[in-house]
Structures are given as C-alpha cells and as structure tokens.
LUMNUVEX-469598 format. One record per atom (N, C-alpha, C): residue in three letters; residue number from 1; x negated, y, z. Coordinates in pm, 1 decimal. Each point is the difference from the previous one (the first is absolute). Example, Ala and Ser with C-alpha at 12.3 -4.5 7.8 and 13.67 -1.06 7.14 Angstrom:
2
   residuo   num         c1         c2         c3
       ala     1    -1319.0     -569.0      780.0
       ala     1       89.0      119.0        0.0
       ala     1      -90.0      120.0        0.0
       ser     2       35.0      105.0      -72.0
       ser     2      -82.0      119.0        6.0
       ser     2       77.0      109.0       73.0
END
This chain:
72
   residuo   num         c1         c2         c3
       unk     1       -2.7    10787.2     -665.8
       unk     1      -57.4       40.5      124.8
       unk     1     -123.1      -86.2       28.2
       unk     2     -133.9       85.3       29.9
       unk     2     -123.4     -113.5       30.7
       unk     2       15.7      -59.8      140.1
       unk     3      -26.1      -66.4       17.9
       unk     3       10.6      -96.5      128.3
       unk     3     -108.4       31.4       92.4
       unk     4       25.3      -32.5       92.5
       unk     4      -81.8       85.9      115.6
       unk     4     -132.8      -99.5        0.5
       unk     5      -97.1       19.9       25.3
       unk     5     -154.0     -105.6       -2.2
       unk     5       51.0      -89.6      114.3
       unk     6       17.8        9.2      131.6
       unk     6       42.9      -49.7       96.5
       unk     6       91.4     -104.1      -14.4
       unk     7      101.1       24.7      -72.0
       unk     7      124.4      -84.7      -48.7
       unk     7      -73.5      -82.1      -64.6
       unk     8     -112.6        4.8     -104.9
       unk     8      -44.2     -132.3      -54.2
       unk     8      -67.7      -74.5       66.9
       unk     9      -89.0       54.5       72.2
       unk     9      -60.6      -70.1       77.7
       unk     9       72.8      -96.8       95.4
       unk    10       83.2       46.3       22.7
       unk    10       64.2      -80.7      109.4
       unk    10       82.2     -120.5      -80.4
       unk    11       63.2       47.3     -115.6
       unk    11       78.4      -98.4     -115.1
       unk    11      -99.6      -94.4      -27.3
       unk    12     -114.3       19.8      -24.4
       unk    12     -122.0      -73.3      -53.9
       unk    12      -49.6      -97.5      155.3
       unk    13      -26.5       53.9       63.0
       unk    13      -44.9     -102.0      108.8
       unk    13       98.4      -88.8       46.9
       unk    14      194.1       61.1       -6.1
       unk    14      104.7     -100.6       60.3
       unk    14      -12.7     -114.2      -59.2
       unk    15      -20.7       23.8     -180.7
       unk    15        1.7      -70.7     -111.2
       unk    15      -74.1      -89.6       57.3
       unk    16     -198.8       17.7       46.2
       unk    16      -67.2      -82.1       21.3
       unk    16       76.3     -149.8      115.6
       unk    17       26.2       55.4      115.5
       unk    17       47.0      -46.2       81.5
       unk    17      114.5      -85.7       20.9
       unk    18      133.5       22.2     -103.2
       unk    18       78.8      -74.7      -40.8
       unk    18      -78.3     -185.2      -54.2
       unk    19      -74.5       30.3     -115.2
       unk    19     -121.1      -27.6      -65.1
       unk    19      -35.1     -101.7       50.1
       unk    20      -73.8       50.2      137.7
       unk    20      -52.1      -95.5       72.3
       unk    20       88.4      -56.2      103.6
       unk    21       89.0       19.9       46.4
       unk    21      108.1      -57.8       74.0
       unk    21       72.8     -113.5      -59.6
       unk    22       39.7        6.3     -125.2
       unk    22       65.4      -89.3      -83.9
       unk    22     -147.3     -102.8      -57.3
       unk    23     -146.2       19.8        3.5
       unk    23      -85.7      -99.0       13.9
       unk    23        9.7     -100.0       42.1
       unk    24       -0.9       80.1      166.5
       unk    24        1.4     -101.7      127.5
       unk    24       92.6      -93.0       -2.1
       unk    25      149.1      128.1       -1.9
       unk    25       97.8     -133.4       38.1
       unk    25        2.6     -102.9     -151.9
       unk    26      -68.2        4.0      -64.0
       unk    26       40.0      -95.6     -140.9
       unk    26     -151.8     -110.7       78.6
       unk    27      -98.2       57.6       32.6
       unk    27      -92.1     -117.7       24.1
       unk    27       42.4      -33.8      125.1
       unk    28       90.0       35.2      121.7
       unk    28       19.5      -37.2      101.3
       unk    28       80.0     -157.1       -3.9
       unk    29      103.0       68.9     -150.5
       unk    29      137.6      -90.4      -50.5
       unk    29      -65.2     -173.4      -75.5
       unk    30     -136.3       25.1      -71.6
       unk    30      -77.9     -119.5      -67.6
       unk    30      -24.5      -90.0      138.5
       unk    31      -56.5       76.7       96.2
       unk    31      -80.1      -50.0      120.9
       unk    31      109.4     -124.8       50.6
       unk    32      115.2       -4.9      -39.8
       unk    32      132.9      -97.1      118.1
       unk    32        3.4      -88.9      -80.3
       unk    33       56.6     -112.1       59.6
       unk    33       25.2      -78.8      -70.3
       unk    33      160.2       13.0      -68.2
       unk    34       -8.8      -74.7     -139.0
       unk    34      119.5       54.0      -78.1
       unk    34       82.2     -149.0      -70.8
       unk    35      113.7      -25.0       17.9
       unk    35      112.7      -87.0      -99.4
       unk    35       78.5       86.0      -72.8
       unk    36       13.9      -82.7     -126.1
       unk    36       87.0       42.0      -26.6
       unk    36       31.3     -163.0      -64.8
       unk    37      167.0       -0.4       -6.6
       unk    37       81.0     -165.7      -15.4
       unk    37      110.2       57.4      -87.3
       unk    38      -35.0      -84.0     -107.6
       unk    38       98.3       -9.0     -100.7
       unk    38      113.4      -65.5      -21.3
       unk    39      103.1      -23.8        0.9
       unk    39      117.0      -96.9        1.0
       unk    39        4.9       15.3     -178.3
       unk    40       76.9     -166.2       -3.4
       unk    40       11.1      -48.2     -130.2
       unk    40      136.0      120.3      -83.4
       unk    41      100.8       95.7       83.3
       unk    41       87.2       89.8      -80.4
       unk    41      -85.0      122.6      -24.7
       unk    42     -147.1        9.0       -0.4
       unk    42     -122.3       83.4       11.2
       unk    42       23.9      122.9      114.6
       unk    43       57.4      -21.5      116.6
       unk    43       45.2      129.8       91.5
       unk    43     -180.3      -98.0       45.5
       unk    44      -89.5      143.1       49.9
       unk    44     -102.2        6.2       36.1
       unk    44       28.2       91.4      168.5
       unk    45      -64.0      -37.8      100.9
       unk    45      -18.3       -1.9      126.8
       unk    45     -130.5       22.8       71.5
       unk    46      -25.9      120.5       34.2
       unk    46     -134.1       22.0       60.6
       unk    46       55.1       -5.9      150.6
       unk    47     -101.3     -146.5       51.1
       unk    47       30.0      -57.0      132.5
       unk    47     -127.3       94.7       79.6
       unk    48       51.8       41.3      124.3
       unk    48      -22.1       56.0       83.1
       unk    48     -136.2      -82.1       90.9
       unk    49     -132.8       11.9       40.9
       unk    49      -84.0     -119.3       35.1
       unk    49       28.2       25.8      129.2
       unk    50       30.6       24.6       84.2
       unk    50       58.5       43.0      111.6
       unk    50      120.1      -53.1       32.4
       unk    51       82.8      -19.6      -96.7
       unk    51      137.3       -6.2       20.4
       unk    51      -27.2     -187.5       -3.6
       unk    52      190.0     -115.5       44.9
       unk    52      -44.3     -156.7       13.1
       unk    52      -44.9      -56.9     -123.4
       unk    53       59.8       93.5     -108.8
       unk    53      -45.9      -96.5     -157.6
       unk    53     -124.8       60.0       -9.8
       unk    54      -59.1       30.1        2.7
       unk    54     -118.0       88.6      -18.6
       unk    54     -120.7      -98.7       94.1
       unk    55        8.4        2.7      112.6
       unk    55      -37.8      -83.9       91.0
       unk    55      -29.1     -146.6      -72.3
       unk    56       86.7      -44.2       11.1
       unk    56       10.9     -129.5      -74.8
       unk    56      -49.0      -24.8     -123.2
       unk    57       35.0       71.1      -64.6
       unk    57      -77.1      -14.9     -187.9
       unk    57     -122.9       71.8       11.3
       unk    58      -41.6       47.2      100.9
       unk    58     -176.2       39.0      -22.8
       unk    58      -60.4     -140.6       82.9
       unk    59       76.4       21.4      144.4
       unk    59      -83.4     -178.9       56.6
       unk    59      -19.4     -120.5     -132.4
       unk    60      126.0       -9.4      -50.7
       unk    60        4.7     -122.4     -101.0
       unk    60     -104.6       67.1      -89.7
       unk    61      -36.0      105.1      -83.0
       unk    61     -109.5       49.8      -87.2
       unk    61     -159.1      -16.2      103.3
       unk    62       -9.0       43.9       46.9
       unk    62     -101.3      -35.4       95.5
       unk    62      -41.0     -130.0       44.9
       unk    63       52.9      -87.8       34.3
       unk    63      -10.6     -141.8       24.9
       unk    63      -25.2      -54.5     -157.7
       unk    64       23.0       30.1     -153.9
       unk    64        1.1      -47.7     -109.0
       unk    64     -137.8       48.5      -11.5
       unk    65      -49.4      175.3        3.1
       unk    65     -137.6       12.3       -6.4
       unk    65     -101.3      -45.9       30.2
       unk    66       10.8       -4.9      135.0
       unk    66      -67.9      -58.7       98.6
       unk    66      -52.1     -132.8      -11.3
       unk    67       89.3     -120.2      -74.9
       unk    67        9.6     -112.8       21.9
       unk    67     -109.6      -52.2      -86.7
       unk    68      -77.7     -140.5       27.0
       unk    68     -103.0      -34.0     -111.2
       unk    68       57.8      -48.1     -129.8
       unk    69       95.3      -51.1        0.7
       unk    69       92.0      -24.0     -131.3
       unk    69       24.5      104.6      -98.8
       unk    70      -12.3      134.3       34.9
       unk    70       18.3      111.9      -48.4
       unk    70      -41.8       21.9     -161.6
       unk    71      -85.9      -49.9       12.0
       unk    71      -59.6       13.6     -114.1
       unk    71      -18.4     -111.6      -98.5
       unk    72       72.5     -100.6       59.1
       unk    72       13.8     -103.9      -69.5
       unk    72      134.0      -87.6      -36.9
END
C-alpha cells in the first residue's frame, strides 16, 4: 500500500523535532554541574548538585579550583 504524501510529511518533520528536542535536553544536561563518586567495591554514584552531598563536594571542588595553590 503507498503511503499517503501527508503521512510522510508529517513522519519526516516529527522525526525532525524529536531530533531537536533530544539536542536541547542533551546540551541543557552538559550545561549542570555533574559528580560522579566511585567507591573502592567500584558501585559508582551520580551525586545530585542540588542534593547535601552534592552541595558539599562541589563547595570542596570549587574552593580547590579557585585556590592559588591549585596549580601548584
């Protein structure tokens, strides 16, 4: 059965739009700040920067950047 012109068009532009939706939210997702903390039994933990550990281990990262020792 041929497919109606309409039907593609519309398949073809949703396509676009998905597309660009999943862009955004992927460059929205780079834009935050991000942990992730490894424990020595290798269970890995993506801390929340919002949340108290998150808070805390970006202040403590931030105060290390920041600092003139940083680089030395």
């Amino acid at each position: 059965m041929i497919e109606k012109p309409h039907r593609f068009l519309i398949d073809r532009v949703s396509s676009y739009g998905e597309e660009g939706r999943a862009y955004l939210r992927r460059r929205k997702l780079r834009g935050k700040p991000f942990a992730r903390v490894r424990y020595r039994g290798g269970e890995e933990v993506a801390l929340d920067p919002e949340g108290e550990r998150g808070e805390m281990l970006f202040a403590v990262a931030r105060e290390l950047i920041e600092s003139p020792d940083a680089g030395h």
